[in-house]
C-alpha positions in Angstrom: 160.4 -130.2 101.0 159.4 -132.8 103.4 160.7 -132.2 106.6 161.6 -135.1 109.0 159.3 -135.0 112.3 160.8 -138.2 114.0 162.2 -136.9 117.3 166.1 -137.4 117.8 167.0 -139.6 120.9 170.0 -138.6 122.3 169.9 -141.6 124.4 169.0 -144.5 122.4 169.5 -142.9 118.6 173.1 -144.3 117.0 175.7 -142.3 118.6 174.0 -141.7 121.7 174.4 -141.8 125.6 174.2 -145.8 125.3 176.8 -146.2 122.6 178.8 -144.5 124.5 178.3 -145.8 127.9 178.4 -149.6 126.0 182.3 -148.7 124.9 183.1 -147.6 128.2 181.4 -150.8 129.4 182.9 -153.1 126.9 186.7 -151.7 127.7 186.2 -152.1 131.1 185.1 -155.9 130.6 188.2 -156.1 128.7 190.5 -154.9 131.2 188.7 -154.7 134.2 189.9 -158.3 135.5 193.7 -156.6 136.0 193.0 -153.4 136.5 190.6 -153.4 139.5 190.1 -149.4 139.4 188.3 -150.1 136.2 185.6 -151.3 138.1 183.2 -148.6 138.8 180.1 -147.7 137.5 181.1 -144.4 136.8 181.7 -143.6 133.1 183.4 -140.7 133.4 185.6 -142.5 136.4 186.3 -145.9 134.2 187.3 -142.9 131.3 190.4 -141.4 133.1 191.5 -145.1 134.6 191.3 -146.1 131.1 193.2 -143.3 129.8 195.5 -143.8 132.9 196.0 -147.3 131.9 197.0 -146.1 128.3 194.0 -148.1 127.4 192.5 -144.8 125.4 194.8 -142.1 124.6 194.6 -138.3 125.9 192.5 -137.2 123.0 190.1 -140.0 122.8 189.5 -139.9 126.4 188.5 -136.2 126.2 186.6 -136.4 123.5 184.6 -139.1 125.0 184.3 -137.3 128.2 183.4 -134.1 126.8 180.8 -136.3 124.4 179.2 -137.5 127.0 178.9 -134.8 129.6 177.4 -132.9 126.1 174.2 -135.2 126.0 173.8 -135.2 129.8 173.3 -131.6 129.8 171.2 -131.8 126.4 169.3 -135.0 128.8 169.1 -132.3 131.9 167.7 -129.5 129.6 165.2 -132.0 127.7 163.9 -133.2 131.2 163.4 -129.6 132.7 161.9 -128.2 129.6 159.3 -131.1 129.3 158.8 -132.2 133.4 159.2 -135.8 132.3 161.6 -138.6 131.9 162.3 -138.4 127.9 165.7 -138.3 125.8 163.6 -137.0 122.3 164.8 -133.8 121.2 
């Protein structure tokens, strides 16, 4: 068996950190212009105004939440573990 070596980017891989952050980012230009507390740069923040705004519902919000708060601890480990700026597990 051939084993795949290719490291797994949690960040920039399909599913990652950015796909995430680039929903968040794309609901919040959707309904940022009339819903002002939308406007933050805060992902987690623009999640529960979202959610507020009954633009996400309960479950989806958590999920994302807990999603991304996931890879930034995987991100914080990666980082300490190597001493460098990387996202490849």
């Amino acid at each position: 068996h051939k084993f795949n070596t290719t490291p797994w980017n949690i960040k920039f891989r399909k599913g990652g950190i950015r796909d995430l952050e680039l929903l968040v980012h794309s609901l919040q230009l959707i309904h940022g212009g009339k819903n002002k507390k939308l406007m933050t740069g805060s992902v987690v923040q623009a999640l529960d105004e979202l959610e507020l705004a009954q633009h996400l519902n309960t479950q989806d919000a958590k999920t994302l939440k807990e999603s991304y708060w996931f890879f930034r601890e995987i991100e914080n480990k990666i980082q300490c573990e190597n001493d460098q700026h990387t996202y490849d597990l």
